[in-house]
C-alpha positions as CSV (number, residue, x, y, z in Angstrom):
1,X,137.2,76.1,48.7
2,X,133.6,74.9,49.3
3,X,134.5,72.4,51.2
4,X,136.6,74.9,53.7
5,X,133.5,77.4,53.2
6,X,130.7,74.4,53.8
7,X,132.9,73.9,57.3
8,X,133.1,77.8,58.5
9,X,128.7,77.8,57.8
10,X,128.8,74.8,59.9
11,X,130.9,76.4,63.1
12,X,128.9,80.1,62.0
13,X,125.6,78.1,62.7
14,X,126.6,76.2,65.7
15,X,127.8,79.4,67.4
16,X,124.9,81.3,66.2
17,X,122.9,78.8,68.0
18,X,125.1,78.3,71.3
19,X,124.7,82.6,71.1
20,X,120.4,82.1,70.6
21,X,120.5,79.8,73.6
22,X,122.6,82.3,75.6
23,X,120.2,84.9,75.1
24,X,117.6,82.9,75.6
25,X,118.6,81.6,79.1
26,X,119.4,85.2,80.1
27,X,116.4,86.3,78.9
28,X,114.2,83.7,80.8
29,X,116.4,84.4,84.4
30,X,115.3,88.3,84.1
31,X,112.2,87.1,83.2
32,X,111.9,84.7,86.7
33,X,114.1,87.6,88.5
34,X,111.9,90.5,87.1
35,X,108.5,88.3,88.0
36,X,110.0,87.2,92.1
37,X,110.9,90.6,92.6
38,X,106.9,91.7,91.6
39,X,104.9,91.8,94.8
40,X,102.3,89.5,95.2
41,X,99.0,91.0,95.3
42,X,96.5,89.5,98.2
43,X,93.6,87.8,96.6
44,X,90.2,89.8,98.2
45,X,86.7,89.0,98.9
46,X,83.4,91.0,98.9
47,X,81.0,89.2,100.9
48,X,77.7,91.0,101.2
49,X,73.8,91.4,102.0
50,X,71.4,93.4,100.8
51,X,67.9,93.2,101.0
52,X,66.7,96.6,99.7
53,X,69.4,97.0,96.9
54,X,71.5,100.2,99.1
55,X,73.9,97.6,100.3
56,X,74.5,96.0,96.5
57,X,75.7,99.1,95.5
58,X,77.9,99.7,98.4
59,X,79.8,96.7,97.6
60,X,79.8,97.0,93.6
61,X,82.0,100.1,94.5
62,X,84.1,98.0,96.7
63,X,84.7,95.2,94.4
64,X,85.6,98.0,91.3
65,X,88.0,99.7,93.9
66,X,89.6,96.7,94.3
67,X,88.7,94.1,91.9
68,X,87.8,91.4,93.8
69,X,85.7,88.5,93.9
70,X,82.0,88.4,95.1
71,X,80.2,86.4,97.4
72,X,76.3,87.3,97.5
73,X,74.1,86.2,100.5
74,X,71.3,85.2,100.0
75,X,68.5,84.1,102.2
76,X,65.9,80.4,101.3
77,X,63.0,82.3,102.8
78,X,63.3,86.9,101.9
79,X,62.6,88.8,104.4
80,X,58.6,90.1,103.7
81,X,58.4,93.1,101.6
82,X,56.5,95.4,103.6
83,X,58.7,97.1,106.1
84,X,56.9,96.3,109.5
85,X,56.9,92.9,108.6
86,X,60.6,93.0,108.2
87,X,60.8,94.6,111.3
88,X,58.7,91.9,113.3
89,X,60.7,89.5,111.7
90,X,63.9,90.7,112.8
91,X,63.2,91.0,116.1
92,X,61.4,88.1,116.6
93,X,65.1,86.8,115.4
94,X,67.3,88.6,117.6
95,X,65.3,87.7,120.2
96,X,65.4,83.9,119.9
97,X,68.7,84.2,118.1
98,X,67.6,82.1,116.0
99,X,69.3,82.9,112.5
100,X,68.1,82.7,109.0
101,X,69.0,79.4,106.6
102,X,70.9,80.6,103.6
103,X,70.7,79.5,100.3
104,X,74.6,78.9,99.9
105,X,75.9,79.3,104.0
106,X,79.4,78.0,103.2
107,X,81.9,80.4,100.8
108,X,85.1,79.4,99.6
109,X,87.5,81.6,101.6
110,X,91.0,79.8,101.9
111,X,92.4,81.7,98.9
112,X,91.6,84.9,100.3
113,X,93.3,86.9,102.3
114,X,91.3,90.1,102.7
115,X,87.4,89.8,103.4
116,X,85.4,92.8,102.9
117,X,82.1,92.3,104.5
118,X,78.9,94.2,104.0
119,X,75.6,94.2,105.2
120,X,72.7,96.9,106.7
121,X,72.0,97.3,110.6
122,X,69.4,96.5,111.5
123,X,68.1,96.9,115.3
124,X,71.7,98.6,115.9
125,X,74.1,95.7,114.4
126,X,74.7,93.5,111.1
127,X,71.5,92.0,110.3
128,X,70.6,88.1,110.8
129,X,72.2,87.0,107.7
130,X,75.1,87.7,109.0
131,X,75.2,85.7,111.7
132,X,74.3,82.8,109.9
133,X,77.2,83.5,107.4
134,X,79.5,83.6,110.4
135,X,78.4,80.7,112.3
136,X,79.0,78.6,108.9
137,X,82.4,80.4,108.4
138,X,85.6,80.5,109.8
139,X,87.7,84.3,109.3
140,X,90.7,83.1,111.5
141,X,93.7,85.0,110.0
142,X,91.7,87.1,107.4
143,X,91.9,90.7,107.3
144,X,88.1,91.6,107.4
145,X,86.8,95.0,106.7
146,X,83.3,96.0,107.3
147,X,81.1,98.2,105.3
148,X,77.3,98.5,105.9
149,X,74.7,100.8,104.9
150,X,72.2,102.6,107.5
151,X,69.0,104.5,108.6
152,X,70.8,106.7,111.3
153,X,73.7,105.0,112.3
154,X,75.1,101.3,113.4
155,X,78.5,101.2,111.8
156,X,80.7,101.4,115.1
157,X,78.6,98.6,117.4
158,X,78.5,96.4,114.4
159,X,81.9,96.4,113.6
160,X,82.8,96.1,117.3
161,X,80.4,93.3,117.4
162,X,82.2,91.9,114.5
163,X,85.3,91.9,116.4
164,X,83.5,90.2,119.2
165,X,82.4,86.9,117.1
166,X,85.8,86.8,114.7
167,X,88.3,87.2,117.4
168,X,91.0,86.1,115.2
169,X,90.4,87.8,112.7
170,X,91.9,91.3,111.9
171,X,88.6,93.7,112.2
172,X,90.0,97.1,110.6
173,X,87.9,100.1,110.2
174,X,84.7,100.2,109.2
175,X,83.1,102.3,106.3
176,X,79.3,102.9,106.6
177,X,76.7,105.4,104.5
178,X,72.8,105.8,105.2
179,X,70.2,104.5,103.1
180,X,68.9,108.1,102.3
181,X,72.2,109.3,101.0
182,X,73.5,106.0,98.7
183,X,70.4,105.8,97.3
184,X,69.4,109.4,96.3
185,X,70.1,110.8,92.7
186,X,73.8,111.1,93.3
187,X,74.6,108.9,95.7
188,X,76.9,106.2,94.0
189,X,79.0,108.7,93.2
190,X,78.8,110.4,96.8
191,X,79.8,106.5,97.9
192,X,82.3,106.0,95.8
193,X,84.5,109.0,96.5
194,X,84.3,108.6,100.5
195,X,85.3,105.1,99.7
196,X,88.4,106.4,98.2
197,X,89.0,108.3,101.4
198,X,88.5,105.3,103.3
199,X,90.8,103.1,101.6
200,X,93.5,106.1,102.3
201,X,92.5,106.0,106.3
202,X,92.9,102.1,106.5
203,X,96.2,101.8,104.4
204,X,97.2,104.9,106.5
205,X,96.4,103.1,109.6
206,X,94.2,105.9,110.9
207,X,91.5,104.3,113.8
208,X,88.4,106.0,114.3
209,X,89.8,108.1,117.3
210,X,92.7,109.3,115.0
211,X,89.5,110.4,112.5
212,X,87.9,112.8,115.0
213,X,91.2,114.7,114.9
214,X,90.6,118.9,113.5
215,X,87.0,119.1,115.5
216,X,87.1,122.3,117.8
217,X,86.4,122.2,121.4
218,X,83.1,121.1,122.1
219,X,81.3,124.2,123.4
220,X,77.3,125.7,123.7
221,X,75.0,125.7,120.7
222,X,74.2,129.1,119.3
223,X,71.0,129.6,117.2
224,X,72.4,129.1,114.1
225,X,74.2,125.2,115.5
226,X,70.5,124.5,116.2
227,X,69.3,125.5,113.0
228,X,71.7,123.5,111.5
229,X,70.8,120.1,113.7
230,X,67.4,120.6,113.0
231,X,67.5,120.8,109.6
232,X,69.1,117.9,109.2
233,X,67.2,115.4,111.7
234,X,63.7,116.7,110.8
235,X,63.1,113.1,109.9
236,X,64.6,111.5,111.9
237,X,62.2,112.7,115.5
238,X,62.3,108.5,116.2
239,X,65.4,109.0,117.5
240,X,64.4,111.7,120.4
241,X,67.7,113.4,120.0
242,X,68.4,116.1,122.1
243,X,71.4,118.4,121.1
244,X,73.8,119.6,124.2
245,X,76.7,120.8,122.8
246,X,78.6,121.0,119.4
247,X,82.2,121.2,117.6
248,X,82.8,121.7,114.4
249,X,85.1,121.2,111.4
250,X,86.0,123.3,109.0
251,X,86.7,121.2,105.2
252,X,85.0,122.6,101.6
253,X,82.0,123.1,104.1
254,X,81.4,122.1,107.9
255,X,81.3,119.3,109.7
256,X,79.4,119.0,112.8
257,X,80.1,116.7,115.8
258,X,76.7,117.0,118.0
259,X,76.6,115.6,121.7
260,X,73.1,114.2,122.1
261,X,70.5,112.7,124.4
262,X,69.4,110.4,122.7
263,X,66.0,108.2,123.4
264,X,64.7,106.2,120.8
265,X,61.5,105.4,119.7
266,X,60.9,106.3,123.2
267,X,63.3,104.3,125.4
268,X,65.9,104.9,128.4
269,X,67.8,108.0,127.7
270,X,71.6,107.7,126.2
271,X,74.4,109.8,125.0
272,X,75.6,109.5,121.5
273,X,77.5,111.9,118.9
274,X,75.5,112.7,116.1
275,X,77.7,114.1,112.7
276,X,76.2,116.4,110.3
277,X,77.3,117.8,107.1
278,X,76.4,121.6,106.0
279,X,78.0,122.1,102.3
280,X,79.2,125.5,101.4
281,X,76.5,128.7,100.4
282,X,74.5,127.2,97.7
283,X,75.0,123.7,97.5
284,X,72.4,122.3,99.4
285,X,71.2,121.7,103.0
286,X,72.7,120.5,106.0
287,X,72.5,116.4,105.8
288,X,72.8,113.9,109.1
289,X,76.0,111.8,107.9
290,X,75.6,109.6,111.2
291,X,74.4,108.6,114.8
292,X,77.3,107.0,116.4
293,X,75.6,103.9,118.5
């Protein structure tokens, strides 16, 4: 009796463990099956500069949205710290295109495939670092998206110019923000919900001729459109804009799409489009969003 009951443990544990193994198997094929059917998510980038700290917090909001890795540039000599200085600086490198050494030039970028790239205009494009950054890096076959921060405007030259000196590199639209507006009380918070709008335009494939869909007509100013543009460029008169006619959007508030003369700081006369913002009764005044140059 024990002997026959010793024997029917024996073949009760041997199937019990053929059974375990079974599972097992099965369970590690849904497991490979469940993991090759998961999509694989593209591994991103921030790459930014900022000299004045707007910028930084630009891409700190990109890299939360999206969780990606950061990339810093940073220059071996700063720019000076008074603001003419930077200025003279600048141009005396545009001029002589001769572009700033950074303190790491080369970034790791072959395990990315999405490059988000920010930086502030200056003199009406990217600003020198970025030049260097791109003449040390190659962004063939990247998706690269542009953000920048800005006095009065910059975001569609650079990002063409972009396009220009990355030719194969997928240039998408570009998100861009003043200076004034990030960095007042509010304005991470401002940033950060546009930047959730701008993630919807790019994976909805919207261009920035799709985006100026909903304007009116443009027609005449009346006295209270001028109103409205002048209280929102009362500081910026370096620009020399001259309103000539206007649409407008309605959304909680009104957009404004301005036709201009423009002349700045005092040079040849050109036409731009200037946006402007008026919130609803009570919740605040009308604010330049952007000069498109």
């Amino acid at each position: 009796m024990n002997r026959k009951f010793n024997g029917f443990v024996a073949k009760f544990s041997c199937f019990a463990a053929i059974a375990a193994f079974a599972l097992c198997a099965c369970d590690e094929q849904k497991t490979e099956k469940a993991a090759a059917e998961q999509p694989v998510q593209p591994k991103s980038l921030v790459v930014f500069y900022s000299q004045n700290g707007a910028t930084k917090t630009v891409a700190e909001i990109f890299q939360n949205a999206r969780n990606t890795d950061v990339f810093e540039i940073s220059l071996v000599q700063p720019y000076p710290s008074t603001y003419d200085s930077t200025i003279a600086a600048v141009r005396d490198q545009r001029e002589n295109k001769k572009w700033p050494a950074l303190v790491y030039a080369k970034a790791n970028l072959a395990k990315y495939d999405t490059i988000f790239l920010g930086y502030p205009i200056m003199f009406g494009s990217f600003a020198p670092p970025i030049y260097s950054f791109l003449d040390s890096n190659d962004l063939s076959g990247k998706v690269v998206v542009p953000f920048c921060t800005y006095g009065s405007g910059g975001r569609k030259a650079s990002a063409s110019e972009l396009k220009t000196l990355a030719p194969n590199a997928n240039v998408t639209l570009a998100y861009g923000i003043s200076n004034k507006r990030v960095t007042a009380e509010n304005g991470a918070a401002v940033a950060e919900e546009e930047i959730k709008a701008f993630f919807a335009d790019l994976e909805a494939g919207k261009t920035d001729e799709m985006l100026m869909g909903g304007y009116s007509e443009q027609r005449p100013l009346t006295a209270e459109d001028s109103a409205v543009f002048a209280a929102a460029t009362k500081d910026y008169a370096y620009l020399g804009l001259k309103p000539l006619s206007v649409s407008t959007q309605v959304v909680a508030g009104t957009n404004f799409l301005f036709t201009c003369e423009m002349k700045a700081f005092g040079g040849p006369a050109t036409q731009t489009n200037v946006k402007i913002f008026r919130p609803l009764p009570g919740r605040g005044e009308p604010e330049l969003i952007v000069v498109e140059k």
